[in-house]
GUSEZA-660766 format. One record per residue (C-alpha): residue number from 1; residue in three letters; x negated, y, z. Coordinates in pm, 1 decimal, padded with zeros to 6 digits. Layout:
NODE   num   residu         c1         c2         c3
NODE   NUM      ALA          X          Y          Z
...
***
This chain:
NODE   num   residu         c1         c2         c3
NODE     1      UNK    01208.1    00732.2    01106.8
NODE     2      UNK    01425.2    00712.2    00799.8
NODE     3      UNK    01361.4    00461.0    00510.1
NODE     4      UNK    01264.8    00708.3    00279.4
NODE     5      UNK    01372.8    00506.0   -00068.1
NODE     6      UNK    01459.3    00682.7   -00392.5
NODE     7      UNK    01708.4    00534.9   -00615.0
NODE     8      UNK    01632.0    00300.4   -00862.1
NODE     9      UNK    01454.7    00408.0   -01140.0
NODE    10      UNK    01575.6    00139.9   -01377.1
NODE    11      UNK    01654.8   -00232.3   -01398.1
NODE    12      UNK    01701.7   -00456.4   -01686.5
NODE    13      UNK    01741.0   -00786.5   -01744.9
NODE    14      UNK    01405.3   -01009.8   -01904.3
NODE    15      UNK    01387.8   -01336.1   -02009.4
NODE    16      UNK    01257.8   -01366.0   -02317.7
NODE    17      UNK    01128.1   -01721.6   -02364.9
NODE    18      UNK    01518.7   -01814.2   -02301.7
NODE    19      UNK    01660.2   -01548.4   -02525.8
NODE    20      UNK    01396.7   -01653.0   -02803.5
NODE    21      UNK    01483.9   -01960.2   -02748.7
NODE    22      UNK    01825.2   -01953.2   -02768.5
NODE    23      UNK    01842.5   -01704.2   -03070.6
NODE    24      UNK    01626.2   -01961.5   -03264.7
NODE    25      UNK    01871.0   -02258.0   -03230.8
NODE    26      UNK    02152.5   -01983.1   -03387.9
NODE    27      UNK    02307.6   -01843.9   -03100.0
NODE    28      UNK    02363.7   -01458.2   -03068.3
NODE    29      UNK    02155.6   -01276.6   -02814.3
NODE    30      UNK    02461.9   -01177.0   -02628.1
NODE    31      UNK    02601.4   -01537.8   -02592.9
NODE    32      UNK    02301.1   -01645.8   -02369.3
NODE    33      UNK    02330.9   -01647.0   -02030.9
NODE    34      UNK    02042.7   -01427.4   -01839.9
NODE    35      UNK    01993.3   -01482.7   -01501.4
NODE    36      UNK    01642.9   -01301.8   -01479.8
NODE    37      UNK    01643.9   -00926.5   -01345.7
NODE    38      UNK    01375.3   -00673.2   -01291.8
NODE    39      UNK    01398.9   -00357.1   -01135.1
NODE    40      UNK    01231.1   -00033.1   -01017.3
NODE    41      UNK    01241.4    00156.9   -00699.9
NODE    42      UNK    01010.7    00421.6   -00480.2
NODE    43      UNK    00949.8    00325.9   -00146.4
NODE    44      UNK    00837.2    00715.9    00057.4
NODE    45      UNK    00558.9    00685.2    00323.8
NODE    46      UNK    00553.7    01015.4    00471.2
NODE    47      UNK    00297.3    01004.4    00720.1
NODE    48      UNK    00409.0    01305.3    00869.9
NODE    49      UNK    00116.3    01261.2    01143.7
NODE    50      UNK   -00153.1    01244.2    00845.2
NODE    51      UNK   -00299.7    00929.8    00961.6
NODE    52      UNK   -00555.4    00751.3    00780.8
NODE    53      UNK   -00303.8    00452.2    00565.1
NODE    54      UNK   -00468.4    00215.0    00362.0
NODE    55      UNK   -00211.5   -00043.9    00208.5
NODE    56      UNK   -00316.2   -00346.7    00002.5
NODE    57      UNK   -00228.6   -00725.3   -00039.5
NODE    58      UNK   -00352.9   -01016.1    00177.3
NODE    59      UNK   -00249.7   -01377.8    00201.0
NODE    60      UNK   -00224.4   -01591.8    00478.9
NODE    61      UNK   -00121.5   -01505.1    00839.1
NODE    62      UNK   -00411.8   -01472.1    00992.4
NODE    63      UNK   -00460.3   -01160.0    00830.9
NODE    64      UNK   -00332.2   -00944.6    01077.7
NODE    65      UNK   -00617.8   -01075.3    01359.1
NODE    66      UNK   -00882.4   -01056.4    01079.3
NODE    67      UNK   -00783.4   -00718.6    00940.4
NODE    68      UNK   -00784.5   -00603.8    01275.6
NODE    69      UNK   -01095.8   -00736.3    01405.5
NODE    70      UNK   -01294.8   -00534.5    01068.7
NODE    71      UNK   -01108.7   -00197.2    01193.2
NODE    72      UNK   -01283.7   -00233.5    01527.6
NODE    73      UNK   -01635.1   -00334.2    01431.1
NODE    74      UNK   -01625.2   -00021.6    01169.2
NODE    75      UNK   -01593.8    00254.0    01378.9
NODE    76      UNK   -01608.8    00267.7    01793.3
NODE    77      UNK   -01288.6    00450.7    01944.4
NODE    78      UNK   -01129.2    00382.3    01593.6
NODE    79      UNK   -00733.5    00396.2    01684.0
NODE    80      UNK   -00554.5    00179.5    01418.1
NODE    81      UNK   -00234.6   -00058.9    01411.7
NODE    82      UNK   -00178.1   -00315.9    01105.3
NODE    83      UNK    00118.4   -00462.7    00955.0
NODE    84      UNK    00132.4   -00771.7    00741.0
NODE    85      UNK    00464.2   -00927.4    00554.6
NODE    86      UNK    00462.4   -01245.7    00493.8
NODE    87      UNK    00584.6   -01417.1    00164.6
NODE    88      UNK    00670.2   -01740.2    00276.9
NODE    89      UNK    00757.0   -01957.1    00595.4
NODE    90      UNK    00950.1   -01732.6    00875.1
NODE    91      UNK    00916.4   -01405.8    00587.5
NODE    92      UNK    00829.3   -01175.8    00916.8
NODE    93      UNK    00663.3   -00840.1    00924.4
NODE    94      UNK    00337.9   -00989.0    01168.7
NODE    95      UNK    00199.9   -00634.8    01314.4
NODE    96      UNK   -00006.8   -00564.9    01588.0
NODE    97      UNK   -00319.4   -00292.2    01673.9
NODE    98      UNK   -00504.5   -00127.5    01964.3
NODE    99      UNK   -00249.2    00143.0    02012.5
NODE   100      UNK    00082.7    00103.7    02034.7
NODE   101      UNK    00215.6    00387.8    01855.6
NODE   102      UNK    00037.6    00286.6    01523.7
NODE   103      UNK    00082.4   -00081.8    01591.2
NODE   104      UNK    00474.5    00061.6    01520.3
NODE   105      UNK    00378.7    00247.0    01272.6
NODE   106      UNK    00222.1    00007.7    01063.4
NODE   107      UNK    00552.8   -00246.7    01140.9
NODE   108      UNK    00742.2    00006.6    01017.1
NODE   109      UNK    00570.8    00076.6    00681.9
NODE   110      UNK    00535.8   -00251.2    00664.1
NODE   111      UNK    00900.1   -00297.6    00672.8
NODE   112      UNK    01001.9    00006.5    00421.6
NODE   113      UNK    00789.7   -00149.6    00128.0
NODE   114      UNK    00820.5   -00509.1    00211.6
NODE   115      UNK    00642.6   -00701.5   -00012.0
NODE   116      UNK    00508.6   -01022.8    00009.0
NODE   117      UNK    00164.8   -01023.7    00144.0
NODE   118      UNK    00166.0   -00613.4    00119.6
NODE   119      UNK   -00055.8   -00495.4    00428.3
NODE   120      UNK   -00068.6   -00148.3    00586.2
NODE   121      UNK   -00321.8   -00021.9    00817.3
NODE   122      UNK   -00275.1    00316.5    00992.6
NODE   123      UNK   -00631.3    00447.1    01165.1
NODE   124      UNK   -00684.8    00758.2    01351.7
NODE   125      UNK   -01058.5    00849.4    01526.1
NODE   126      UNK   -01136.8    00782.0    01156.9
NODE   127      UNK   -01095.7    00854.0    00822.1
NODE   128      UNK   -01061.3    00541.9    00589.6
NODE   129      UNK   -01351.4    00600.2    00398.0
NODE   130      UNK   -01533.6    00465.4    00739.5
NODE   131      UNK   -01332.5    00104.9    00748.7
NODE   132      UNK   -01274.3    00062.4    00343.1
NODE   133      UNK   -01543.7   -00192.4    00308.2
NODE   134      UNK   -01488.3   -00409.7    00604.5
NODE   135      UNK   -01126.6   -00432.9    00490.8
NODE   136      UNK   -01219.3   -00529.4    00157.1
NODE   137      UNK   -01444.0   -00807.1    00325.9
NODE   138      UNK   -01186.0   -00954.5    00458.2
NODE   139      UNK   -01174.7   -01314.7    00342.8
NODE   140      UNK   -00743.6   -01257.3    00313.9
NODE   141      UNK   -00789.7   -00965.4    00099.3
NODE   142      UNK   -00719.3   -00933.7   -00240.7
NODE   143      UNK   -00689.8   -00608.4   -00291.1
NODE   144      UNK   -00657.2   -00264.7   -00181.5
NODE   145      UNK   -00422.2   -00025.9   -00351.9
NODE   146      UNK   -00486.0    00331.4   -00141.2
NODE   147      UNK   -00704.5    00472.1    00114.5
NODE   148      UNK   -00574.5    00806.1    00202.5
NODE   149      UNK   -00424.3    01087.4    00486.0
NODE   150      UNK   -00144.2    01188.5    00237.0
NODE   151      UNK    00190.3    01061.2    00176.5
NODE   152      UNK    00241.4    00826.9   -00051.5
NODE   153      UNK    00533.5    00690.3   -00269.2
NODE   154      UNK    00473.8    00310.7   -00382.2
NODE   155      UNK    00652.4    00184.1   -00664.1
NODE   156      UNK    00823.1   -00136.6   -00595.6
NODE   157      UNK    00944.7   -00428.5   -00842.0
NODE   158      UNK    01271.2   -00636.3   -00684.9
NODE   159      UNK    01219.4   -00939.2   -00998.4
NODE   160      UNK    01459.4   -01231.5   -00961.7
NODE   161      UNK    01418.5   -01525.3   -01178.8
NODE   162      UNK    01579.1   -01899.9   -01156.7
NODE   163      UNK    01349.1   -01995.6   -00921.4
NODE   164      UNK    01359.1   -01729.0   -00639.0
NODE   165      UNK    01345.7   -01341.2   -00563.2
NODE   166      UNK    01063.9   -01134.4   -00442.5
NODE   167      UNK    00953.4   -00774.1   -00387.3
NODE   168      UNK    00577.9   -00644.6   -00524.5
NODE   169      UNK    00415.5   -00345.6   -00519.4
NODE   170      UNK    00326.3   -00191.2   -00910.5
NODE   171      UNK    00165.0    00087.6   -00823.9
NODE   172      UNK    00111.4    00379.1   -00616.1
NODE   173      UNK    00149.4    00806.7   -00646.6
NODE   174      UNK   -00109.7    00914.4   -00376.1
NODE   175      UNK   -00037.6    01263.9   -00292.1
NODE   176      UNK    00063.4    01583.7   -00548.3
NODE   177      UNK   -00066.3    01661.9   -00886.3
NODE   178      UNK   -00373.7    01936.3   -00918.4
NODE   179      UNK   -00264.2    02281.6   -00977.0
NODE   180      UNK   -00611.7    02381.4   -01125.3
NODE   181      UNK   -00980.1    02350.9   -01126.4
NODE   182      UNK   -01216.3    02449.7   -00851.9
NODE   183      UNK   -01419.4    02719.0   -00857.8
NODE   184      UNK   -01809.2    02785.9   -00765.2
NODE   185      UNK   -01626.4    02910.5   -00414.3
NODE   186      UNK   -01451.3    02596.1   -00398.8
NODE   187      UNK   -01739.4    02382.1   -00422.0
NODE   188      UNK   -01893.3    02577.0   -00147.8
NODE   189      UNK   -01603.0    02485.7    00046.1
NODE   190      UNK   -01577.3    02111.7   -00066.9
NODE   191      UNK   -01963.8    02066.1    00023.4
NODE   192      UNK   -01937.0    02234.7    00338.9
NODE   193      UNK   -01628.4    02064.7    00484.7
NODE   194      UNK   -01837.2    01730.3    00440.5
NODE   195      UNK   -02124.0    01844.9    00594.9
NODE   196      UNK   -01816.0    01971.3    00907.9
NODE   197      UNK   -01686.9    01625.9    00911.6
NODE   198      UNK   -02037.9    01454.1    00945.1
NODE   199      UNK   -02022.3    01288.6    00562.0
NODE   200      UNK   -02351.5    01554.9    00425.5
NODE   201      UNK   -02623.2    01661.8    00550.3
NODE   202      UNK   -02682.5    02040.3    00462.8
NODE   203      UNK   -02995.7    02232.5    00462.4
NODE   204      UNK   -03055.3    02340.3    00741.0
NODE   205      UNK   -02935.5    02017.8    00986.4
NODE   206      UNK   -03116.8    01946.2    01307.2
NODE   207      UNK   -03388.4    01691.7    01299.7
***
């Protein structure tokens, strides 16, 4: 699986309480010394196999036990790996899951955005919609930033300051853009494809 980054989008150097600072005591802007850097840059998830990915940020390591103990009380038969990177300490992707193709799966996204305390959870037998609030139960959670079958493209912030450099997720670009509005036969479709899935009841359900 390929790494799937985009170029960077931009980077510039901030740090204005030094530049203020400086420029207020008489020196030029361009005589002080910036050692602060932020940039931009798109980290692809393809998810070619259109599994169910929710990524979102945690803390601590027991995340990965707790995320996956919430996955398996959701849903029986739920299929789902989870990958965790830690911020601190060893700085290791922790991953593990019920099947091993997802457990590697979830390493691997993992991996491509690495962020500090960025989480991914890939789910088949399921859709996320069916797990989204036992994940955001979690004690470790602190948020959730997409729960979705599509590919997504995260946007990533490498920041550097004095003190030390990191990696965190800004936002995220969850799918394609709408080409149009549905019509009434669209609705008919949208309705009936939950009441398919199991989400609706329609009128005329057994009893």
């Amino acid at each position: 699986m390929r790494a799937a980054r985009a170029a960077l989008i931009s980077k510039r150097s901030v740090a204005p309480r030094r530049v203020r600072a400086a420029m207020a005591s008489g020196k030029d802007k361009a005589d002080v010394q910036v050692d602060e850097s932020l940039g931009l840059e798109l980290v692809a998830l393809e998810n070619e196999r259109g599994v169910g990915l929710i990524v979102g940020m945690a803390h601590f390591i027991k995340s990965v036990e707790d995320l996956q103990e919430a996955l398996a009380g959701s849903v029986p038969n739920a299929r789902f790996g989870v990958g965790f990177c830690e911020a601190s300490g060893d700085r290791l992707v922790r991953w593990d899951g019920n099947v091993k193709d997802l457990a590697k799966l979830a390493r691997d996204y993992a991996m491509q955005i690495n962020c500090g305390h960025a989480f991914v959870c890939c789910v088949e037998n399921c859709f996320p919609i069916h797990v989204l609030n036992a994940i955001k139960a979690v004690p470790e959670v602190a948020t959730v930033y997409c729960a979705t079958n599509n590919p997504v493209m995260i946007v990533v912030a490498n920041a550097t300051s004095k003190f030390h450099t990191g990696r965190g997720i800004m936002g995220i670009v969850d799918g394609r853009a709408c080409v149009g509005v549905e019509e009434q036969e669209q609705q008919g479709g949208r309705r009936k494809l939950l009441q398919d899935v199991g989400l609706k009841f329609g009128p005329n359900y057994e009893k």
